[in-house]
C-alpha positions, 0 to 999 in steps of 0.5 A, a space after each residue: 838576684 839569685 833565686 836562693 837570694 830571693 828566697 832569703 830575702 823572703 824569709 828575712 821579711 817574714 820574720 821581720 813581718 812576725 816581729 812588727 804583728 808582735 803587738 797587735 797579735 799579743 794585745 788580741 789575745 790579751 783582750 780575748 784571754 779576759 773576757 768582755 770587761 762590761 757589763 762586771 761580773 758579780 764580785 765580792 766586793 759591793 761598789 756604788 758610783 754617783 755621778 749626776 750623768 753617765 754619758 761617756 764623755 762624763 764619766 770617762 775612764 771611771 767605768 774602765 777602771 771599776 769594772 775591769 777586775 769582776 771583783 767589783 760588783 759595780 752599780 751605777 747612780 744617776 740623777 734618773 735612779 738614785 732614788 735606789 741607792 740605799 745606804 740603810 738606817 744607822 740602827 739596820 742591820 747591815 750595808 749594802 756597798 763596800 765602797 761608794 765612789 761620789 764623783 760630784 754632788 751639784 745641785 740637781 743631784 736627786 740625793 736627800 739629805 737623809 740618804 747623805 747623813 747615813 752615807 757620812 755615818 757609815 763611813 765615819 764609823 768604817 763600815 763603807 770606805 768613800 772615794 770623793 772626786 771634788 767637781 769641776 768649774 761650772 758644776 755648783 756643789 749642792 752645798 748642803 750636802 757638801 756640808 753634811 759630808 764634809 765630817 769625814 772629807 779630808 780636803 773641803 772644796 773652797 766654793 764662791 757665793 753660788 757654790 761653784 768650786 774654784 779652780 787653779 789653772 795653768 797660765 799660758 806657758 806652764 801645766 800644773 805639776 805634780 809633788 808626790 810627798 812622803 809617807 807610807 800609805 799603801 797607794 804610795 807604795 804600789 802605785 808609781 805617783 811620780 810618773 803622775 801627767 801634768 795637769 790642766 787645772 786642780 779643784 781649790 781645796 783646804 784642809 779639813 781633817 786633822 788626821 788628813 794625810 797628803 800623798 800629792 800635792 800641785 805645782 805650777 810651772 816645771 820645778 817644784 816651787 815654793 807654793 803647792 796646793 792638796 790634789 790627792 789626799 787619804 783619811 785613815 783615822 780609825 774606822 774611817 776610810 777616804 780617799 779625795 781627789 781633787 782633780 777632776 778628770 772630765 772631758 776638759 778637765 784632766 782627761 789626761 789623767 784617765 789615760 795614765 798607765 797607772 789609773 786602773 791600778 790606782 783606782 784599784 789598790 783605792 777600791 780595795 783599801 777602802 774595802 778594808 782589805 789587808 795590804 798583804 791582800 792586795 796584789 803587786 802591780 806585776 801580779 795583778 791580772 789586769 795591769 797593762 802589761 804582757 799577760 800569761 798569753 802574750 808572755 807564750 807568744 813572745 817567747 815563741 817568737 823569741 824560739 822562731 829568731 834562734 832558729 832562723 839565726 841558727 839556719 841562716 848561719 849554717 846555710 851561709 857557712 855551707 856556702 861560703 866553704 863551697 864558693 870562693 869569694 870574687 869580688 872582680 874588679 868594677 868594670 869587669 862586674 859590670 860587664 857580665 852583669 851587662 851580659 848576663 841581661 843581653 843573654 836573658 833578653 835573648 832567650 826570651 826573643 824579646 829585645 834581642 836587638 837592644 840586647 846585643 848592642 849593649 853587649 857589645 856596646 863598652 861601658 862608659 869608661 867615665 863610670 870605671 875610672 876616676 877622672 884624672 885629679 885637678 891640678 893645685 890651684 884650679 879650686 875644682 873639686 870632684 867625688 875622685 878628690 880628697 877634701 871636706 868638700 865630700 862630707 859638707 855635700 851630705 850635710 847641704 843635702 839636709 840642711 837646706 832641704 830642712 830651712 825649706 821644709 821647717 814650716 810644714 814640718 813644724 806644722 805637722 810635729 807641733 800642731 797636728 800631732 799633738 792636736 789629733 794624733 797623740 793628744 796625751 803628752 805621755 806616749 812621747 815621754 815614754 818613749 823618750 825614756 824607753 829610747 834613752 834607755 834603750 841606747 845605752 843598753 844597745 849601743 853598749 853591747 854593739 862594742 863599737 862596731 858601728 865605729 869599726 865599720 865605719 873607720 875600716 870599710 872607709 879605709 880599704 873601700 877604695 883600695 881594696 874592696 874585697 877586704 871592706 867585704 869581709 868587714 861588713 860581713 863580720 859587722 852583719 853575723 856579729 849584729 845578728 848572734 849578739 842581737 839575739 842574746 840582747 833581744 832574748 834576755 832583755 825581753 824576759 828582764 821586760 816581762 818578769 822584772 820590770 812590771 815589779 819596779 814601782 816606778 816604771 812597771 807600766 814600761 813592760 811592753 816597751 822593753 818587749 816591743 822595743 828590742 823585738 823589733 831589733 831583731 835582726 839588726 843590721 837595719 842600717 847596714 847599707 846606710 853605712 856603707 854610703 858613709 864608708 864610700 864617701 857619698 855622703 850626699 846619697 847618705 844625707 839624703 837617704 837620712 832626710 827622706 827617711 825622716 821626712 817621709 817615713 818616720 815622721 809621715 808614719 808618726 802621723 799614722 801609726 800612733 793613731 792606730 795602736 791607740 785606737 788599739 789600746 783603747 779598745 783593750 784596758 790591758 793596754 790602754 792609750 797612751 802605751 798603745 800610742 806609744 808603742 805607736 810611735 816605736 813601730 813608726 821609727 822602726 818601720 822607718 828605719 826599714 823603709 831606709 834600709 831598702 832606699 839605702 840598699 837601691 843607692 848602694 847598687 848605683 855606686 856598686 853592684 857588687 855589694 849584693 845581699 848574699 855577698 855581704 852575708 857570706 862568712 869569709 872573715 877570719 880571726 885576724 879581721 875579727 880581732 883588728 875590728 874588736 880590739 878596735 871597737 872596743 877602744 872607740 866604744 868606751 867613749 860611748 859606754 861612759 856617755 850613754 851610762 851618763 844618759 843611763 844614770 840621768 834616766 835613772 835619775 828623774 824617773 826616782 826624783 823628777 816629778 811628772 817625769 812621763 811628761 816632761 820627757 815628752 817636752 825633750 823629745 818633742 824638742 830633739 825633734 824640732 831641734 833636729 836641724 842643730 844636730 846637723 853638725 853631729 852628722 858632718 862630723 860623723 861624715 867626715 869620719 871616713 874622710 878624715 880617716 883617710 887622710 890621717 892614716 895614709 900621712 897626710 898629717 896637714 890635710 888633717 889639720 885643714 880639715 879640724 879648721 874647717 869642722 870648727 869653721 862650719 860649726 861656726 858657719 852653720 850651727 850658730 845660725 840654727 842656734 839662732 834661729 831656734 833661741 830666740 824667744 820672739 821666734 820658736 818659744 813664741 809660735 809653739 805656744 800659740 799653736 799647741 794644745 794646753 798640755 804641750 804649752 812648757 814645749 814651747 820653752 823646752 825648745 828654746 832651752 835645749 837648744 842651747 844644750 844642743 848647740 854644746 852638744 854637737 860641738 862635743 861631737 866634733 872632737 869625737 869622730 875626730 878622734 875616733 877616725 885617727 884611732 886615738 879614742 882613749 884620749 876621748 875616753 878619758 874626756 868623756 868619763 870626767 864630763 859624766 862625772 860632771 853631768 851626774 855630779 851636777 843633775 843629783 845636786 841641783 835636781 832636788 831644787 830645779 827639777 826640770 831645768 836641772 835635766 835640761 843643762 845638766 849636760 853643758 858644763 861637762 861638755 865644756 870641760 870635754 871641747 877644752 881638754 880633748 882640743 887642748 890635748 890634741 893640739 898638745 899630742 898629736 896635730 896642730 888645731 888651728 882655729 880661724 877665729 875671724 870664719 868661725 866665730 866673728 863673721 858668723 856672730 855678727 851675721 847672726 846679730 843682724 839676723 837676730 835684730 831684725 827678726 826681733 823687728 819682724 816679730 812686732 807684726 806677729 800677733 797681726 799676723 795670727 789674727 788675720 791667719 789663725 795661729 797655725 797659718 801665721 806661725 807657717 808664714 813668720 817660719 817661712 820668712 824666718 827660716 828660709 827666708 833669713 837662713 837661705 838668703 840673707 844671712 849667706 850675703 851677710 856672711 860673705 860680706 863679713 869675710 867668713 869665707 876664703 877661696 878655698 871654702 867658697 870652691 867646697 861650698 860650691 861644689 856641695 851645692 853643685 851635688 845636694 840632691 833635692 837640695 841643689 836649688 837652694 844650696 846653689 842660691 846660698 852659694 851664689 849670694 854667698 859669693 856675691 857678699 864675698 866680691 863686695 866684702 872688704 874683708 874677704 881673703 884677709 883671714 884665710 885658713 892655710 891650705 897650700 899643703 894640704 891641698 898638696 897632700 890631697 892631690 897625692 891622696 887622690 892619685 891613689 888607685 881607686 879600684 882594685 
């Protein structure tokens, strides 16, 4: 590289570098901006806190959320001093505490009654508001003071012979969930209770005021059920001020709650109710100094950096405009550029005295004309394929990449997403729920403002990347400067929408630092830039691996890392707090990621063409003619994206304003999309099948097209219904995740199995998108897609109301089965024959699936052995192995093959995707040949094959193309 390349290359990495620091600078000055939190300064209001232990692990959060605003004048009382805590006489003349927290009453409390009775009097006739916190299982209440305070309690803790209180736990698959219900107490109205975690147990309790007022009530199991049970309750009869929680937050015992964004607020607008401070008087989340969001020193940094983006974009721009005037573009033929490049090193070398030899002999040395030229086209009929010929062979070698690396590696990874994960790295559900919601968000808002391009680049770059390079240049140059400009505008205002609006949204104000995070680190955008351009050149292998690597070892092995940091972070800084600090954790972890596989893409990219370089791509040679072809082009494909992601959108909007404990149940979701990855496998052979099929369509091979729709619906079947099966099957996934997870991610286990069955849908809706979208008929699509979200949001606000969890779960399927009909129907109407092998792609399959299913179902009765004599962590990895790879990569290959789900002209794309799988080819090439195997045994192989004669006619005249220019 160039000199001034490097030099660009380094600023780039610099200002990337700013962005990911964003985090930890801001919450450094955030946390020296307050001052040390303990001990509390001297406040105005007077509060006193009794519990019979003040070690950590007892108290928890309670110390963090009282001392945090030195409004509060904060004393402790333990079992050792509280002999000191003095409530006076009715008759004195005045009171010492404002508002006393009781967070348990057992037996050996050192309390007399004396000091209880003047407790009770005084908040009964207002002159100090009570916080009681019912105990935990274990701890027997001291019953006679229980009696005694009891008058002005709003829910009475139900205790057995020896006062021990009884608690309602979860059972085996489903955590307790939380009800906000109506009203407008002024904890309601400041504090976002739907976002509420979900609970291990609840304190039993019963009503015992007349003028108690429930603001939140549990639930087991993820709807709202019928039978509910008291879990936050106020009492405001006049003078009377208490607030009761009967949920106890221990080490064991709801520890969870302590972390939720929302407790330091909550337990202040609590501590200043009870104070009697007028509503008026107390601060809005967004005002109040102490939330967990960018505070005045974190908003300067952020908004400096934002200044340091413009000025880098602006000088980058003018740098590259200058240079683009001053040199022509050259984009020489391939063999020429490589033997410059091949001289330039011989002179380099020679200069140095070193190599000098070597050198001249490559200079002299011709290149291998093998990697100049394609080899000439194989004849019809021979059934050998090459990366030179067109066919579905390309996009399927990409798609064996990642799917037979993944039946080999689902164990582990399972292990490591639903065990060590949750069991040590991200113990609270609710960083991922987050996340999942910021992602949903963030996509639509991203994807919408992209307008398409990444469509465009991949339809167009794919077009003219064999027949004219220099003209695909111009392209990703133009996708590159518009990722670049528009990224700034889309990372500048929805910054300021996250620092200055958000926090004033009551039920997601605690997301402000997520908006900020999560588009700063967008910035510059065009992360994926190289990635594309594998796709566009057809090697989806190289781009199947890249995405797997990526995955595996960068996103998910810095998932185990980065979450754990940031939370260490946050819980140092309450201005940030746990569960954002993980979450923001796990944004930085896809980010970093996403880096990691620009630069693996990037080395790829230079093997299969050195001209591409960086300073190429970032020249600006485009005209207005390119610039209004990829728009109006963009735009077309885009509106399909724009109607279903503000489906994805609206559905967001939706549970975070009607879906209880949202934070949570969203961490189920993408917990599930995680382990539901290998389904959506068939989402990226369609989408890397694009540029293949775009190829074809466009040059007027009409009936290779149609080959290629049989057989996308042909690997549908071949593929996605054995993932469907393997991951629905109650006694396989529901059933290993449940013995593996901690408490709190129990309902995971059953998520999974569900979603797979909308993910299942899902892919086979893509399908008709990327085709769709690479024949340049998305309007079509457009029209499909804006009826199915009619559908999704029609069916999610109708059904939401009554089943909640598992009305988010499928509300996408019946709008994507209208969509699959209509787009196929119309297709085959309008435009080219759809031809479905029904025999390949649903019956050979089905029943291969059947015996798969039956005797998994037999193995599974060995299970409950297995996780007594391995632990459940080592049996779970044993029964996935036999399981995934065992049945997946062996047995149902031959099963297939006997079934006749093959026909010649499948086997030879089979076999040469196994052939070119990467780190794959061990096991792809295994499938191939047990696949043949059953095939030669089949009765039924050949008698129901897919049509191919004249669209391998049409392929052989399409390869003749000339692939450079």
């Amino acid at each position: 590289m160039a000199p001034r390349g490097k030099k660009l290359v380094l600023v780039a990495a610099c200002c990337i570098a700013a962005a990911v620091m964003v985090p930890l600078t801001t919450c450094s000055l955030q946390h020296h901006e307050t001052g040390s939190i303990t001990p509390s300064q001297p406040g105005t209001i007077d509060v006193a806190v009794i519990a019979s232990r003040s070690d950590p692990e007892y108290l928890l959060k309670w110390p963090v959320a009282l001392d945090l605003d030195p409004a509060f004048n904060v004393t402790y009382f333990t079992s050792v001093n509280m002999s000191s805590f003095v409530i006076p006489d009715p008759a004195g003349p005045s009171q010492q505490f404002d508002v006393v927290y009781v967070l348990d009453l057992p037996w050996n409390t050192t309390l007399t009654v004396g000091q209880v009775q003047n407790l009770t009097w005084a908040v009964g006739n207002g002159t100090a508001g009570l916080f009681f916190q019912a105990n935990s299982a274990g701890m027997a209440y001291n019953q006679t003071l229980l009696a005694i305070i009891d008058d002005v309690l709003p829910l009475r803790p139900v205790v057995d012979g020896s006062g021990s209180p009884r608690e309602i736990r979860q059972n085996v698959t489903d955590t307790i969930g939380t009800v906000v219900s109506p009203g407008n107490d002024i904890l309601q109205e400041r504090v976002g209770f739907i976002s509420l975690p979900q609970l291990l147990n609840l304190t039993e309790t019963t009503a015992s005021h007349p003028d108690a007022m429930m603001l939140v009530e549990g639930s087991r199991g993820l709807t709202v059920g019928s039978q509910r049970y008291p879990m936050l309750a106020t009492l405001d009869d006049s003078p009377a001020r208490v607030v009761e929680l009967a949920a106890p937050v221990r080490e064991g015992s709801n520890k969870n709650l302590g972390n939720w964004p929302f407790w330091t607020y909550f337990v202040y607008v609590s501590t200043m109710k009870l104070a009697g401070t007028p509503p008026a008087a107390i601060p809005q989340f967004a005002d109040w100094p102490y939330a967990p969001i960018p505070q005045a020193s974190s908003q300067a940094f952020i908004l400096l950096l934002l200044g340091a983006f413009a000025a880098f974009t602006v000088l980058m721009f003018l740098y590259f405009k200058k240079h683009t005037r001053a040199t022509p573009l050259e984009l020489v033929p391939l063999d020429v550029y490589m033997k410059r490049i091949a001289a330039r090193k011989a002179k380099a070398a020679g200069k140095r005295g070193l190599f000098s030899f070597h050198a001249k002999q490559k200079e002299e040395t011709p290149v291998d004309a093998a990697t100049i030229q394609p080899p000439a086209p194989p004849t019809i009929g021979t059934g050998e394929k090459s990366w030179e010929m067109a066919g579905y062979h390309k996009p399927l070698s990409g798609f064996f990449v990642m799917f037979f690396i993944t039946l080999v590696v689902v164990a582990p990874l399972f292990v490591v997403v639903i065990y060590v994960l949750p069991t040590f790295i991200i113990q609270d559900p609710g960083s991922f729920g987050i996340q999942f919601i910021i992602s949903s968000i963030f996509s639509a808002v991203f994807i919408t403002l992209d307008f398409g391009l990444a469509q465009a680049y991949d339809r167009f770059v794919g077009q003219y990347w064999s027949t004219d390079p220099a003209r695909a240049l111009k392209y990703v140059q133009f996708f590159i400067w518009w990722q670049m400009i528009s990224g700034l505008a889309q990372t500048t205002i929805i910054s300021l929408i996250g620092i200055y609006l958000v926090p004033r949204i009551a039920t997601i104000g605690f997301m402000s630092w997520f908006f900020v995070v999560n588009t700063l680190v967008q910035f510059p955008g065009i992360v994926y830039v190289f990635t594309h351009l594998l796709k566009s050149a057809q090697r989806t292998d190289l781009e199947a691996l890249v995405n797997f690597i990526s995955l595996l070892f960068f996103q998910i092995g810095l998932m185990a890392v980065l979450p754990d940091v940031f939370r260490n972070i946050g819980a140092q800084n309450p201005l940030i707090g746990e569960v954002i600090g993980s979450s923001l954790g796990l944004s930085f972890a896809s980010y970093a990621g996403s880096l990691a596989q620009m630069l693996l893409s990037a080395f790829f990219l230079k093997k299969i063409d050195a001209r591409f370089t960086v300073k190429q791509m970032f020249r600006i040679d485009f005209d207005k003619a390119l610039i209004k072809e990829t728009l109006v082009f963009g735009i077309k494909s885009m509106l399909s994206n724009v109607i279903y992601l503000f489906g994805n959108f609206a559905s967001v909007l939706i549970i975070t304003l009607f879906l209880n404990n949202y934070t949570y149940l969203g961490s189920f979701i993408g917990i599930a999309t995680y382990l539901t990855y290998p389904i959506l496998f068939m989402t990226f052979l369609y989408e890397n099948a694009l540029p293949t099929t775009s190829e074809a369509y466009n040059n007027k091979k009409t009936r290779l097209a149609e080959a290629f729709v049989s057989y996308g619906f042909k690997y549908f079947g071949t593929f996605a219904l054995l993932l469907f099966t393997l991951f629905v099957m109650p006694f396989s996934v529901s059933r290993i995740v449940t013995s593996v997870v901690p408490d709190l991610y129990k309902p995971m286990g059953m998520v999974v199995m569900l979603y797979s069955i909308t993910k299942l849908f899902i892919s086979l809706g893509d399908f008709a998108k990327f085709f769709l979208i690479a024949i340049d008929r998305a309007g079509t699509y457009v029209v499909a897609v804006a009826i199915e979200q009619v559908i999704r949001i029609t069916f999610l606000l109708t059904t939401i109301a009554q089943l909640q969890f598992y009305a988010f779960v499928f509300a996408e399927i019946p709008g994507v089965v209208f969509k699959v009909v209509f787009t196929w129907v119309l297709t085959d109407k309008r435009i080219i024959r759809v031809r479905v092998n029904w025999w390949q792609t649903l019956v050979a399959p089905g029943l291969s699936c059947l015996a798969i299913a039956g005797i998994g179902w037999l193995i599974s009765l060995a299970y409950d052995a297995a996780l007594a004599a391995l632990t459940p962590v080592g049996g779970a990895t044993v029964y996935m192995v036999v399981y995934f790879f065992g049945f997946g990569n062996f047995l149902y290959p031959f099963l297939l093959g006997l079934f006749g789900g093959h026909d010649p002209e499948s086997l030879a794309q089979i076999e040469f995707a196994a052939r070119h799988s990467g780190p794959s080819k061990p096991f792809a090439v295994a499938f191939y040949k047990i696949t043949a195997l059953g095939s030669r045994l089949s009765p039924f192989h050949g008698k129901h094959p897919i049509p191919y004669a004249e669209a391998a006619k049409e392929a052989l005249e399409l390869s003749s193309i000339e692939k450079r220019v």
